[in-house]
C-alpha positions in Angstrom: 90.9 -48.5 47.2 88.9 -47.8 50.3 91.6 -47.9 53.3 89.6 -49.4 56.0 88.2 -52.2 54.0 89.7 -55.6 53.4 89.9 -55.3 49.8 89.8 -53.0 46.8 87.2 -53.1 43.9 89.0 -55.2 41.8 88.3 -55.7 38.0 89.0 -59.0 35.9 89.8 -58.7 31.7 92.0 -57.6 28.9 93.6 -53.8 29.2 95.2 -53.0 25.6 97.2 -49.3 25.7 98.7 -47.4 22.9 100.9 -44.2 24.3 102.1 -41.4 21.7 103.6 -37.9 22.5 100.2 -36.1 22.1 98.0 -39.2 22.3 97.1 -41.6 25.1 94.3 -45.0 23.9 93.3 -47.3 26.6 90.8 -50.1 25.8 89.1 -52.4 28.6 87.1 -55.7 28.3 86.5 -56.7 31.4 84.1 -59.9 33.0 82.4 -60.8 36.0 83.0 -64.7 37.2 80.7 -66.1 39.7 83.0 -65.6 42.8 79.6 -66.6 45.3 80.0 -70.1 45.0 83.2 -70.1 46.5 83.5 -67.2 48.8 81.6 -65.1 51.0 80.0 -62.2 48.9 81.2 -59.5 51.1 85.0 -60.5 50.5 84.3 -61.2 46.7 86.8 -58.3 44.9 83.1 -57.7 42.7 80.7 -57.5 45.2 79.7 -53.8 44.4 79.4 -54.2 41.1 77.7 -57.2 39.3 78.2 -56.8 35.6 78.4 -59.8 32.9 80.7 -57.7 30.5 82.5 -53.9 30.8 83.8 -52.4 27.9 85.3 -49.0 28.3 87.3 -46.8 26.0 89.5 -44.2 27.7 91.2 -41.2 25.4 93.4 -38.5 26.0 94.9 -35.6 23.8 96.8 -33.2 25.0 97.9 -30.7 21.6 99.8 -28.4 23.9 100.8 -28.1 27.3 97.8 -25.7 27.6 95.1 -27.6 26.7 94.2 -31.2 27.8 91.1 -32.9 26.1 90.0 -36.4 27.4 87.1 -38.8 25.9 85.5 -41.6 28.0 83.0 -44.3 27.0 81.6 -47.4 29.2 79.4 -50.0 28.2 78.2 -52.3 30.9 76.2 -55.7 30.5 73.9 -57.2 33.2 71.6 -59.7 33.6 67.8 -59.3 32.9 65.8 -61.8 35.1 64.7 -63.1 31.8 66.9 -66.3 31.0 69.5 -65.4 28.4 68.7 -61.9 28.2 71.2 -59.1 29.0 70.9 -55.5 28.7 72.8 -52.6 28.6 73.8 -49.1 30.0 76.0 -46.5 28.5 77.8 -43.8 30.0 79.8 -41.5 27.4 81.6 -37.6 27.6 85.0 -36.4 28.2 86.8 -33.3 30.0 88.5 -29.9 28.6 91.1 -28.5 30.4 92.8 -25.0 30.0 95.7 -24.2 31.4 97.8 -20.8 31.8 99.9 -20.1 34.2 98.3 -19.7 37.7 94.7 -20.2 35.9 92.9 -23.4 35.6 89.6 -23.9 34.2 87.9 -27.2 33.5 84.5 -28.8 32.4 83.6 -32.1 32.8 80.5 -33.7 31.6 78.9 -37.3 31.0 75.6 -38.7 29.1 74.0 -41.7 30.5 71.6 -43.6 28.3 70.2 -47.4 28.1 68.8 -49.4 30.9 69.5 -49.4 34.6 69.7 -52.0 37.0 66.0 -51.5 37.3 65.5 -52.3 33.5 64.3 -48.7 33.3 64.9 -46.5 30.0 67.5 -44.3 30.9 68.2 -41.0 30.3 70.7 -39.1 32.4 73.8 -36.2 32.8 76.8 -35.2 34.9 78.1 -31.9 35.0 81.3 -30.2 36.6 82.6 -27.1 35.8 85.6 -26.3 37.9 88.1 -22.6 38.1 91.5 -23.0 39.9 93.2 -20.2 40.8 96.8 -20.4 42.3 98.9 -17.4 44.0 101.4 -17.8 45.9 101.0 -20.7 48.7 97.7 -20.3 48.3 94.9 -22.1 45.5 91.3 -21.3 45.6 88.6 -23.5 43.7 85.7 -22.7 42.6 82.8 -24.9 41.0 79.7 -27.5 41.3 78.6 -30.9 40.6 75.4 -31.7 39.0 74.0 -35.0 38.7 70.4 -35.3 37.1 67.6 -37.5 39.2 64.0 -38.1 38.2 61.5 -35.1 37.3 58.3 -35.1 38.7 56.0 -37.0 36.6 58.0 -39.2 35.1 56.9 -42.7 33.5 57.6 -45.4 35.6 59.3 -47.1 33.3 62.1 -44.1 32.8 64.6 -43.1 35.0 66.0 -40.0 34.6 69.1 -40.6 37.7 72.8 -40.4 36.9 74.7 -43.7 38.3 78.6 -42.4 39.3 79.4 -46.4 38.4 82.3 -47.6 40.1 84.1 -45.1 41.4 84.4 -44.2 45.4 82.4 -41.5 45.8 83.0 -41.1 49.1 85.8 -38.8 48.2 83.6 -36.0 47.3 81.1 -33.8 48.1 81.9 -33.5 51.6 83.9 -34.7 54.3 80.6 -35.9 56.1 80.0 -38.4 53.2 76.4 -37.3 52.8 76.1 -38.5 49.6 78.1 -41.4 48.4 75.1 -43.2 46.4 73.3 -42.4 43.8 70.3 -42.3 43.0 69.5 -43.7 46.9 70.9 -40.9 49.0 68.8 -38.2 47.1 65.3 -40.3 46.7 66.3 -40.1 43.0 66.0 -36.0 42.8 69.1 -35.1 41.8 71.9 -33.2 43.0 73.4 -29.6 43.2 76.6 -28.9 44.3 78.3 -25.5 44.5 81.8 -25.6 46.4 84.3 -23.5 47.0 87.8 -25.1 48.0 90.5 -22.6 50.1 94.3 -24.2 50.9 96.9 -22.2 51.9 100.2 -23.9 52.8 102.5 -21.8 55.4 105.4 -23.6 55.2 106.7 -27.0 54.0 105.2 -29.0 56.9 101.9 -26.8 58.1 99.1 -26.3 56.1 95.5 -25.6 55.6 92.2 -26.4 54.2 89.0 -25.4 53.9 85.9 -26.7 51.7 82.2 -24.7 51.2 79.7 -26.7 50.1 75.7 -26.0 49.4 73.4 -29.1 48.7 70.5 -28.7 46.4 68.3 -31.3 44.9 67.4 -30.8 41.4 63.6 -31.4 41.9 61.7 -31.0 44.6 61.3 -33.7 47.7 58.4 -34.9 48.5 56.7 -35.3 51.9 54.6 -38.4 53.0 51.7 -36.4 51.8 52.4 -35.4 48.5 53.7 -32.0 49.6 56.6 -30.2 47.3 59.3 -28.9 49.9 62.4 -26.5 49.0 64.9 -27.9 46.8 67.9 -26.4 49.3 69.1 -29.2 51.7 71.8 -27.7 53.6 75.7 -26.0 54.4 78.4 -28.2 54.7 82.0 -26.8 55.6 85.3 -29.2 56.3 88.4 -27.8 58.5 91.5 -29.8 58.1 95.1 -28.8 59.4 97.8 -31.1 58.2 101.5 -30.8 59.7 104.2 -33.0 58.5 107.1 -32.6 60.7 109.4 -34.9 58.4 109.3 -36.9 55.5 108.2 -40.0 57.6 105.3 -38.5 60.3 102.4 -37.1 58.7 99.9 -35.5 61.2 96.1 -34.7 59.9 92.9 -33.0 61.8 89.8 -32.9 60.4 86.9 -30.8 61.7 83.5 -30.5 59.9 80.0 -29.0 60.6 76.7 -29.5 58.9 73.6 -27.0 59.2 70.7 -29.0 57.7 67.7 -27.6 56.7 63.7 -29.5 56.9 64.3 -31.3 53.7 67.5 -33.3 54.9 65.3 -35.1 57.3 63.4 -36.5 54.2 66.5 -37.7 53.2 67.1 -39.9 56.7 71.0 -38.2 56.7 70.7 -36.3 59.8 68.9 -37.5 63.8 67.4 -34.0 63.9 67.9 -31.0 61.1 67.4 -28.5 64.2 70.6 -28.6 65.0 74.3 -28.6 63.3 75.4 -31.8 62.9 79.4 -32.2 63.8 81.9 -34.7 63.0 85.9 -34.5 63.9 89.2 -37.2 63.2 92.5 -37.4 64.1 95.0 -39.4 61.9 99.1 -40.0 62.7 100.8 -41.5 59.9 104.3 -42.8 60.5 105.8 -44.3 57.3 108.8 -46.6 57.5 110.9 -49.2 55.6 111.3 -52.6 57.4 114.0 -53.6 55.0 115.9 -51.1 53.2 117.4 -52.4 49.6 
């Protein structure tokens, strides 16, 4: 659910679950109906995602409270311009988690296969490896994203470019939402993404946060004439102070600054990569019940 929009991406079908101790099994068919005819494509509850048919298996074992193993599969159906035809895309992996007292460690990584929307042969991978480590009020995390784009000389016909599917992307990588689609965003190169997270909470209503992140394609970008450029893009680091006076008013400041390097402006994200690009919010949250039952 995005908060400023009208509506959240909604999904129509059949959601079967099946819940042990050790064991959770959730299985997903879900369709697309043709909501243009009736309303306005921007309010549709579908109109970021245009599959015919979604199938999606979702697994979780947990053996002990240490260790947390999850297994995911999707297998979305679109279209083809072709009358009749479809084709399909596949996106399958899973997560390990380990878990011991103060120490967390995690790895998270997805295979992408099939056709894209282009109708090109697919052939892609996510990766996330993740450390948390928690000591008093304080947690530090430490880790990257990878997502796989197109190497240089590929076939036309092949895409090598990780799709993140239907999740809000927006959440990560940044405060400064750089990079919420993919492959657009990074011109189909891929992206590399070391972070380091740092919260501290002082109290029960003041705390603190602050996020490192590097950007790195995975190949190089290339210039209007042909020439190969660094594959480093930039620094991003996001300030945010949140104070919560009572259980009711919730006060949050945000404060975040970009140093870009020459390659970003291939990339159209920043007016000029010669200076540090700056971005600040205030939100006041007052939470309430109009009727108390």
């Amino acid at each position: 659910d995005a908060p400023w929009a009208q509506q959240s991406r909604a999904h129509e079908g059949l959601r079967v679950m099946h819940k042990r101790e050790h064991l959770t099994n959730d299985f997903f068919a879900l369709a697309t109906r043709n909501y243009s005819k009736r309303f306005d494509e921007r309010f549709s509850p579908v109109s970021t995602h245009q599959y015919k048919l979604l199938l999606v298996h979702y697994l979780k074992y947990k053996p002990n409270p240490h260790i947390t193993l999850t297994g995911l599969i999707a297998i979305d159906f679109f279209e083809a311009q072709a009358p009749g035809k479809n084709y399909e895309r596949i996106t399958l992996g899973g997560r390990l988690e380990a878990e011991k007292g103060s120490f967390y460690a995690t790895v998270n990584g997805y295979y992408q296969f099939g056709r894209n929307a282009h109708l090109k042969q697919l052939s892609a991978f996510y990766l996330q490896p993740e450390c948390r480590l928690t000591f008093g009020k304080s947690i530090i995390r430490i880790g990257a994203e990878i997502l796989s784009g197109d190497k240089p000389n590929l076939s036309v016909n092949s895409s090598g470019s990780f799709d993140v599917l239907y999740g809000v992307a927006w959440k990560f990588m940044g405060n400064m939402n750089l990079f919420t689609r993919f492959p657009n965003d990074v011109n189909g190169k891929g992206l590399v993404n070391p972070y380091i997270f740092a919260m501290h909470a002082f109290n029960k209503k003041i705390s603190v946060r602050s996020d490192f992140n590097l950007f790195f394609t995975q190949y190089p970008l290339n210039t209007p004439t042909g020439q190969n450029l660094n594959k480093y893009l930039g620094f991003e680091n996001d300030l945010s102070f949140k104070y919560k006076p009572n259980k009711n008013l919730e006060i949050n400041y945000g404060f975040s600054w970009l140093i870009p390097q020459e390659e970003m402006g291939l990339l159209r994200k920043v007016r000029d990569v010669n200076k540090a690009a700056v971005w600040s919010y205030l939100m006041i949250s007052y939470r309430f019940n109009v009727i108390d039952l």
